[in-house]
VEXDREN-2710 file (C-alpha; in Angstrom, 1 decimal):
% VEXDREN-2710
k/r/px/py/pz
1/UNK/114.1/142.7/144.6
2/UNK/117.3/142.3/142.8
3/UNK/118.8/145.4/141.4
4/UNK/119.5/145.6/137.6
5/UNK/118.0/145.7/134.3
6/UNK/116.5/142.3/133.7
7/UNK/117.0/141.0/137.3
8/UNK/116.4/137.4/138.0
9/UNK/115.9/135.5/141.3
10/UNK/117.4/132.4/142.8
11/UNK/114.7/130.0/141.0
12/UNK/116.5/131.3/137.5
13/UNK/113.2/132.9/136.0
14/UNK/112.6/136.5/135.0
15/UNK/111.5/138.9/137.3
16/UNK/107.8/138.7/138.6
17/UNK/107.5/134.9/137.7
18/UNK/108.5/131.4/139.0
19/UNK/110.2/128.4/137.1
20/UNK/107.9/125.9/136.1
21/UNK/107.6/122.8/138.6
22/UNK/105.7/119.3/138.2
23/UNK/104.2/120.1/141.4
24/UNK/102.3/123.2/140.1
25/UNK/98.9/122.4/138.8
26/UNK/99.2/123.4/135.1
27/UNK/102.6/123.4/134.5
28/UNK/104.2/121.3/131.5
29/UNK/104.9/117.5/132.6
30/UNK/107.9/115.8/131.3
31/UNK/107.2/113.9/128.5
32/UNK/109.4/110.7/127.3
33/UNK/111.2/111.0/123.8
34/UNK/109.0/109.7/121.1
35/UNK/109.8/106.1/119.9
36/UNK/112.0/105.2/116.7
37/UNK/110.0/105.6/113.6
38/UNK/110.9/101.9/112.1
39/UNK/108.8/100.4/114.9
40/UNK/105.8/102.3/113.7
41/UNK/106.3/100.7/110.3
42/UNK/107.2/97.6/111.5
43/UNK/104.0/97.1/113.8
44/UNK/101.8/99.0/111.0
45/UNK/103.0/96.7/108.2
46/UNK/102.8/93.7/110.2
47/UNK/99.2/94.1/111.1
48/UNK/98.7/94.9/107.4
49/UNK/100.3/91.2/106.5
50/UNK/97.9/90.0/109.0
51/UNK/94.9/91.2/106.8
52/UNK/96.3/89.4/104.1
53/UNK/96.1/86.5/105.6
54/UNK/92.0/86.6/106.4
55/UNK/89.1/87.7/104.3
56/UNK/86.9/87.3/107.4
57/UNK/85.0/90.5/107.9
58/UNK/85.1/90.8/111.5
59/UNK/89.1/90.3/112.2
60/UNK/89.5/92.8/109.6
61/UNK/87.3/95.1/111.4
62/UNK/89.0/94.3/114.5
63/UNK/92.5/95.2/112.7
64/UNK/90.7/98.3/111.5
65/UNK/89.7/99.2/115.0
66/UNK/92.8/98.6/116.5
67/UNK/95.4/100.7/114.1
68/UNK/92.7/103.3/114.6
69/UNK/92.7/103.4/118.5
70/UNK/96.7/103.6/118.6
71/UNK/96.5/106.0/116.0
72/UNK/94.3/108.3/118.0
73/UNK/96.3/107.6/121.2
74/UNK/99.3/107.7/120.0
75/UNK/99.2/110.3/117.2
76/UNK/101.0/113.6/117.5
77/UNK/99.6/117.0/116.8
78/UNK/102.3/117.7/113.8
79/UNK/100.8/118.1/110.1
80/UNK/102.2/114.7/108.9
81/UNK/100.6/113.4/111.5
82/UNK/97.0/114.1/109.7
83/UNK/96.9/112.1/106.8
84/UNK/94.9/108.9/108.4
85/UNK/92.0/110.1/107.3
86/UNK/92.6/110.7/104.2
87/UNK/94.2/107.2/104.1
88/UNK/90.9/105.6/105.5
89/UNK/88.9/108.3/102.6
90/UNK/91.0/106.1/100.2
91/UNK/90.2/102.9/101.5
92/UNK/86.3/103.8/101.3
93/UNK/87.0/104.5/98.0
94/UNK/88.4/101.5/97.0
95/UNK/86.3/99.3/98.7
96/UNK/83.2/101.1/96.5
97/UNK/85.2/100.5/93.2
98/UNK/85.5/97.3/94.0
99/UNK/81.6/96.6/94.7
100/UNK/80.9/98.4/91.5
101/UNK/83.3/96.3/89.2
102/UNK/81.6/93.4/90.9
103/UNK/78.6/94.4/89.7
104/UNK/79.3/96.0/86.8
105/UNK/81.7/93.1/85.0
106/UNK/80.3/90.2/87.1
107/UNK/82.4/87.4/88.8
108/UNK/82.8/83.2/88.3
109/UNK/81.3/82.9/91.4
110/UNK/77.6/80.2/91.1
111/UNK/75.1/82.1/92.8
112/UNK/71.5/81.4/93.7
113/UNK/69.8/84.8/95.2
114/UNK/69.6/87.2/92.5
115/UNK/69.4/90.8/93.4
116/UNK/68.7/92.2/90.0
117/UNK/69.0/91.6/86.9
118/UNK/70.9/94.2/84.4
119/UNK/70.9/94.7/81.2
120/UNK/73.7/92.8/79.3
121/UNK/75.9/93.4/76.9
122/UNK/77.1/91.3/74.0
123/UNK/80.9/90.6/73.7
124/UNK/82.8/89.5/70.9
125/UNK/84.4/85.6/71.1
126/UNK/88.1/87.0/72.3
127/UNK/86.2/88.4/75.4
128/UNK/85.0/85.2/76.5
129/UNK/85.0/85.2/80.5
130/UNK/83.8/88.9/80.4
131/UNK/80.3/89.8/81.0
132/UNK/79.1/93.4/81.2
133/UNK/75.7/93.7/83.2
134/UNK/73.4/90.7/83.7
135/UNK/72.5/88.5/86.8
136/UNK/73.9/90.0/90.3
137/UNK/73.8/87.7/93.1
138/UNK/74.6/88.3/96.6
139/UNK/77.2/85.6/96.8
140/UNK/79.0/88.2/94.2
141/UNK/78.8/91.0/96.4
142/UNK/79.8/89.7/99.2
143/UNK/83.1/88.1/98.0
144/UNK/83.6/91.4/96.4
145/UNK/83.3/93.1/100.3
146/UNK/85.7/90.7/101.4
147/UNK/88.5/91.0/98.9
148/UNK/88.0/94.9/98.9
149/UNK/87.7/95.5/102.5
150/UNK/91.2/93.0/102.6
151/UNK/92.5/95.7/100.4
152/UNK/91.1/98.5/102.3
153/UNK/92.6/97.2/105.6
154/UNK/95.9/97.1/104.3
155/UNK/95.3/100.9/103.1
156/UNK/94.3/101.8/106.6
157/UNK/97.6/100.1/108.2
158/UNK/99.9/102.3/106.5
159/UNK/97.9/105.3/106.8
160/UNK/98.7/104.5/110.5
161/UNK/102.2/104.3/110.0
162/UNK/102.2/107.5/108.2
163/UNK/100.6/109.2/111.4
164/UNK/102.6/107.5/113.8
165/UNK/106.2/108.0/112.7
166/UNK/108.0/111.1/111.7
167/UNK/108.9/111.0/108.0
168/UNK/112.0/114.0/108.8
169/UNK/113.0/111.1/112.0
170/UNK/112.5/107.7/109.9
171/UNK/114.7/109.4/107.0
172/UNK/118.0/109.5/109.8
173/UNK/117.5/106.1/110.7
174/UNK/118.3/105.0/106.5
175/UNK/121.8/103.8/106.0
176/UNK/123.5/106.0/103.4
177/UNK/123.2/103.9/100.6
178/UNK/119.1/104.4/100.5
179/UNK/119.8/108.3/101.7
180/UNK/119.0/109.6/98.0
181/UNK/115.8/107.3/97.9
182/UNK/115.0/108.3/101.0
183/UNK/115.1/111.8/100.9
184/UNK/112.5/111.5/97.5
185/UNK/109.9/109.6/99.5
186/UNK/109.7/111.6/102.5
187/UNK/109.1/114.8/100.9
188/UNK/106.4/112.6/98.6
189/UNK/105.5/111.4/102.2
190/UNK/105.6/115.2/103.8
191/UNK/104.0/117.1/100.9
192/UNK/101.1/114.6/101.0
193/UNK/99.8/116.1/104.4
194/UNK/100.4/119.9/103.3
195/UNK/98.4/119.3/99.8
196/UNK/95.3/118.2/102.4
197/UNK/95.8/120.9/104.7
198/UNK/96.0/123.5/101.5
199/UNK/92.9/122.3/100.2
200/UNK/91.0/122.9/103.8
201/UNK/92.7/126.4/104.3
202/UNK/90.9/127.4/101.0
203/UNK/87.7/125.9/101.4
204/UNK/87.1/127.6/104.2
205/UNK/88.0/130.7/103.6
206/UNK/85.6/130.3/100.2
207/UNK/82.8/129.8/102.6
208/UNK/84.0/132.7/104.5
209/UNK/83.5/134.9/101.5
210/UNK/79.9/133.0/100.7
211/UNK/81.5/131.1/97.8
212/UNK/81.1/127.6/96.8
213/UNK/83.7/125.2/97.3
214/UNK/82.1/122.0/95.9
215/UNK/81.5/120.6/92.7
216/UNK/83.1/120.9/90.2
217/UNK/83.1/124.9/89.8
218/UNK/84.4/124.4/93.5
219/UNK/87.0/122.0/92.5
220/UNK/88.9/124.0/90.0
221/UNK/88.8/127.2/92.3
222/UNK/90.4/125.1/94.9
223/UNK/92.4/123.4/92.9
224/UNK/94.5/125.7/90.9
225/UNK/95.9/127.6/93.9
226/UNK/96.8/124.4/95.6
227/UNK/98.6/123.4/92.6
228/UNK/100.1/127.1/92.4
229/UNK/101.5/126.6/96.0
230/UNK/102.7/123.0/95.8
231/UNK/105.1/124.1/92.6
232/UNK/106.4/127.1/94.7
233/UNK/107.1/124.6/97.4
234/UNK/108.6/122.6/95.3
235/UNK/111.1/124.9/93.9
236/UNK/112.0/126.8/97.3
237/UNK/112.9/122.7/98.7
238/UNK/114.9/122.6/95.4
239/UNK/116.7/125.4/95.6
240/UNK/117.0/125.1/99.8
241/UNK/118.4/121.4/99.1
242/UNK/121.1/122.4/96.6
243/UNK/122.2/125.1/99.3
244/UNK/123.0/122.9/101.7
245/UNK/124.6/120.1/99.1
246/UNK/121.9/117.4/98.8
247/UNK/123.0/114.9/96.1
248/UNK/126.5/115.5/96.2
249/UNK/128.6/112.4/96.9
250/UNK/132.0/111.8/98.0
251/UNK/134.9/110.1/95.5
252/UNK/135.1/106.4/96.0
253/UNK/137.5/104.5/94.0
254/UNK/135.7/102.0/91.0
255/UNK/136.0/98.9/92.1
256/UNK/134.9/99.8/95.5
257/UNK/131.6/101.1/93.3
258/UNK/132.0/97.9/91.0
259/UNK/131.5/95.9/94.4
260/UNK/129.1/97.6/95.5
261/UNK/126.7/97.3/92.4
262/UNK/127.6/93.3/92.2
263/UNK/126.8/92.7/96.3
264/UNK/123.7/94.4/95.8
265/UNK/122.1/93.3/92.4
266/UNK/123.5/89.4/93.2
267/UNK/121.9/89.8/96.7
268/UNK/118.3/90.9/95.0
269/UNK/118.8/88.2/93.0
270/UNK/119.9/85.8/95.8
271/UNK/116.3/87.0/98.0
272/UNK/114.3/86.4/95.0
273/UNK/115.4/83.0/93.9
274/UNK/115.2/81.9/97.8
275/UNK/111.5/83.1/98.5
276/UNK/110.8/81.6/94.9
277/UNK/112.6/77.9/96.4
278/UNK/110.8/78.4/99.8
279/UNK/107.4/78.6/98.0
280/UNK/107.9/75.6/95.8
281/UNK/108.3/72.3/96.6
282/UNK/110.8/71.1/94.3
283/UNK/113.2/74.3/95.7
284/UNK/112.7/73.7/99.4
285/UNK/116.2/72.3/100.3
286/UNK/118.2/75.1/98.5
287/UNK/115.4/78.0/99.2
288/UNK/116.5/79.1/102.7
289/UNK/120.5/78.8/102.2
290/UNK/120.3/81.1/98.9
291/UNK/117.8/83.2/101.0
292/UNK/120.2/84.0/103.7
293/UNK/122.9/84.3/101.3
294/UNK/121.0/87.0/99.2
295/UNK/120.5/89.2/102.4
296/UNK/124.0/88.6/103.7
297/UNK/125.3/89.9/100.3
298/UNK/122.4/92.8/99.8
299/UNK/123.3/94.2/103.5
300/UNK/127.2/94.2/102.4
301/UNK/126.2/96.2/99.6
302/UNK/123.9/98.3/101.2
303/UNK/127.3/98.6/104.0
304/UNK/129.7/99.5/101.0
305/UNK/127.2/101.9/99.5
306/UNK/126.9/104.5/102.4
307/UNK/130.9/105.6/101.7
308/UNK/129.4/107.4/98.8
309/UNK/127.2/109.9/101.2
310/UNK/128.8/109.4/104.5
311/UNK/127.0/112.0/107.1
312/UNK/126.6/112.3/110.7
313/UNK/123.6/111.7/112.9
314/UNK/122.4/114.5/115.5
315/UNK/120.8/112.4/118.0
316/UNK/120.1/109.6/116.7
317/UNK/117.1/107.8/117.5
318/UNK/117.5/104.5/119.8
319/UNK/115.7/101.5/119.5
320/UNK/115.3/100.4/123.3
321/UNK/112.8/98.4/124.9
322/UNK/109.6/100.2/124.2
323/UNK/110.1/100.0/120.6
324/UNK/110.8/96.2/120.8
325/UNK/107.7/95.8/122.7
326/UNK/106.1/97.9/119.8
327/UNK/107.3/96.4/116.6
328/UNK/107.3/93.0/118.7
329/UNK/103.4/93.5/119.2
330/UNK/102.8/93.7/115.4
331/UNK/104.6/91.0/114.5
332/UNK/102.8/88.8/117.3
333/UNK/99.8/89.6/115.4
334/UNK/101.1/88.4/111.8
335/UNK/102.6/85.7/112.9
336/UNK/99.3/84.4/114.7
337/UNK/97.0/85.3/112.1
338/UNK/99.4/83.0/109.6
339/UNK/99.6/80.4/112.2
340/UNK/95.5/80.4/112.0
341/UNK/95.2/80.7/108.3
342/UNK/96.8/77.3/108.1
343/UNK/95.3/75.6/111.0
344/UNK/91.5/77.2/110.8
345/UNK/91.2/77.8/106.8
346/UNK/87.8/78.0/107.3
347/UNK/87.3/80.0/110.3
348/UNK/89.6/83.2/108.4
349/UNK/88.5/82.8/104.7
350/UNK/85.4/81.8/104.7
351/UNK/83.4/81.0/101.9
352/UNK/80.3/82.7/100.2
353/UNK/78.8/79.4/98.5
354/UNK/76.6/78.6/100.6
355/UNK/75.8/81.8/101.7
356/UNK/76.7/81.9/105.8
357/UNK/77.3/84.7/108.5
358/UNK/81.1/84.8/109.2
359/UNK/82.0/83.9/112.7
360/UNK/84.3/85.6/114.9
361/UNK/87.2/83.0/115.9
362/UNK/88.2/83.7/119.5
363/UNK/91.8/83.1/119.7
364/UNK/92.5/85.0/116.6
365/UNK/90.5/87.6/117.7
366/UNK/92.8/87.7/121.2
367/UNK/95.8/87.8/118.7
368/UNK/94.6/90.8/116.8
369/UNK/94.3/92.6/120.2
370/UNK/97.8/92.3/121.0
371/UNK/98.3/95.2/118.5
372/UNK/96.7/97.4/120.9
373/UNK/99.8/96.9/123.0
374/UNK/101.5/100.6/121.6
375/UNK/98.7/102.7/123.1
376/UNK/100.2/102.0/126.8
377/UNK/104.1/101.4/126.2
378/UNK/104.5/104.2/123.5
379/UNK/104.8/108.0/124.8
380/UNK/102.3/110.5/125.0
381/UNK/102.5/112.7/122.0
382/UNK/104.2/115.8/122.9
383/UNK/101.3/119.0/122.9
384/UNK/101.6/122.7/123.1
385/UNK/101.8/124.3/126.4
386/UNK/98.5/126.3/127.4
387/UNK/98.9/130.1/127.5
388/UNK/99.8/131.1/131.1
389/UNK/100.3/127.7/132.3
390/UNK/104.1/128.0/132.2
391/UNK/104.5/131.0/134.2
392/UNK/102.3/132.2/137.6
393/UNK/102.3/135.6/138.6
394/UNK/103.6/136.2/142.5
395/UNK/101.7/138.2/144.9
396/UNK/102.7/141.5/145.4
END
């Protein structure tokens, strides 16, 4: 045995244990480095355009189904990484609001099978095309499930980005200019997750101590210290941000800051007046030259910007293959769900008068499943190592 205090062998672990090896059952296993958060977002909002694009119940299910098995594949055990179901909570909830202003205020929509009839209420002569109560068809009801479950979809997407990508990791990847911005969204983003993980701490240890911790008499006992905590979180960030100079900028001449504002505003204004050309027809020949023009010019200013924050990057996050193959996957899926929206109108919207089961469409279908693609390129999310399993004791 080596002599010494704190004697190590040959393998270069302490005394009485071995160095971990991928051979040794039980031992951590290499993981790859996690992919670049923009290809999260790009593959989560892409698939969320798709649902735009259909009102057909069964691709949006199939969207549905598909962010939610990537999301459980792929998802890390971090607390930012729990919010998806609170995302999906909020989609449930506004699916229901949307059935019950359906019902409630009624819709244009000629129906023939009545469900009931409420009572209804008289409006004045400025509120015509407003009708509280009355008849309630099922042609209502179901355009209301397709409109809110289009909604709810597009909820559920970026609840799966918000799982998938690392808010502290996306925040590098923004160019200097959107640094500021950036930093007030992800702690919106981060704080999010710790708000729902406050409000579970407390209700269980109310049920712990035999106490209620629903209704209402619940909901105020829970909330208040939640509250209480996220305002002494805020202020530590504060104060911990203004330590380390968060919001200080460097001295850049005027007219570089003069440029900067006119690149940037006349390069919004550019993008706007081209998507407004490409979607009419009397704009279509000028639409896409001002378009490209507008980004040119917005990206220069966006460029020019950064010199007021410059900062380094501790290893940065690359973009390589796997995250082409991810973000590449999502847009696959938008840009076959447009191609079917114009091509099979019917198949992807269809229609409640007359009253007819939606069918599934099968090539659309095959394009949704194409967003399954990041649960077998992307890493596996990176989990503690069991007790013991690093470290086995030698015979003596």
């Amino acid at each position: 045995m080596a002599g010494g205090r704190g004697g190590t062998r040959s393998g270069g672990g302490p005394e009485g244990a071995v160095a971990p090896h991928p051979a040794v059952p039980g031992t951590v296993r290499a993981v790859r480095d996690p992919l670049h958060p923009g290809a999260w977002w790009v593959w989560a909002l892409a698939l969320g355009t798709a649902a735009t694009r259909t009102t057909n119940p069964l691709l949006l299910a199939l969207l549905i189904a598909t962010s939610a098995y990537v999301v459980a594949t792929c998802r890390p055990d971090a607390p930012w990484a729990r919010s998806y179901g609170a995302f999906v909570k909020l989609a449930l909830a506004v699916l229901v609001i949307r059935l019950f202003f359906a019902v409630a205020l009624g819709s244009p929509i000629p129906g023939t099978h009545v469900l009931v009839t409420l009572p209804e209420v008289a409006l004045p002569d400025w509120a015509q095309g407003i009708r509280l109560g009355g008849r309630v068809t099922a042609e209502t009801l179901v355009r209301a499930l397709y409109e809110g479950l289009k909604l709810a979809t597009l909820l559920i997407c970026v609840g799966a980005a918000n799982s998938l990508a690392n808010p502290a990791r996306l925040l590098k990847s923004l160019p200097g200019a959107l640094y500021e911005m950036g930093v007030a969204v992800v702690v919106a983003l981060t704080y999010a997750p710790h708000l729902i993980a406050d409000v579970q701490r407390l209700r269980a240890a109310r049920r712990l101590r035999g106490r209620p911790d629903r209704g209402l008499r619940g909901l105020v006992q829970v909330g208040l210290p939640v509250l209480e905590g996220a305002l002494e979180r805020s202020v530590a960030l504060a104060a911990a941000m203004d330590a380390r100079g968060y919001g200080r900028t460097a001295d850049v001449p005027l007219r570089v800051r003069r440029t900067t504002a006119a690149l940037t505003l006349g390069g919004l204004l550019g993008v706007c007046a081209g998507t407004y050309g490409l979607l009419t027809a009397a704009g279509a020949t000028y639409g896409l030259p001002v378009l490209l023009a507008g980004l040119a010019a917005a990206l220069a200013g966006l460029r020019l910007g950064g010199r007021r924050s410059p900062r380094t990057r501790y290893r940065p996050d690359r973009w390589g293959a796997r995250a082409w193959l991810v973000a590449g996957s999502g847009a696959a899926v938008a840009a076959l769900l447009t191609l079917a929206a114009s091509r099979e109108p019917a198949a992807l919207n269809p229609g409640v008068v007359p009253l007819v089961a939606p069918a599934l469409p099968l090539w659309p279908a095959a394009a949704v499943l194409i967003g399954l693609l990041p649960a077998f390129v992307s890493p596996a999310p990176r989990k503690p190592a069991p007790r013991g399993a690093a470290a086995r004791k030698e015979p003596s």
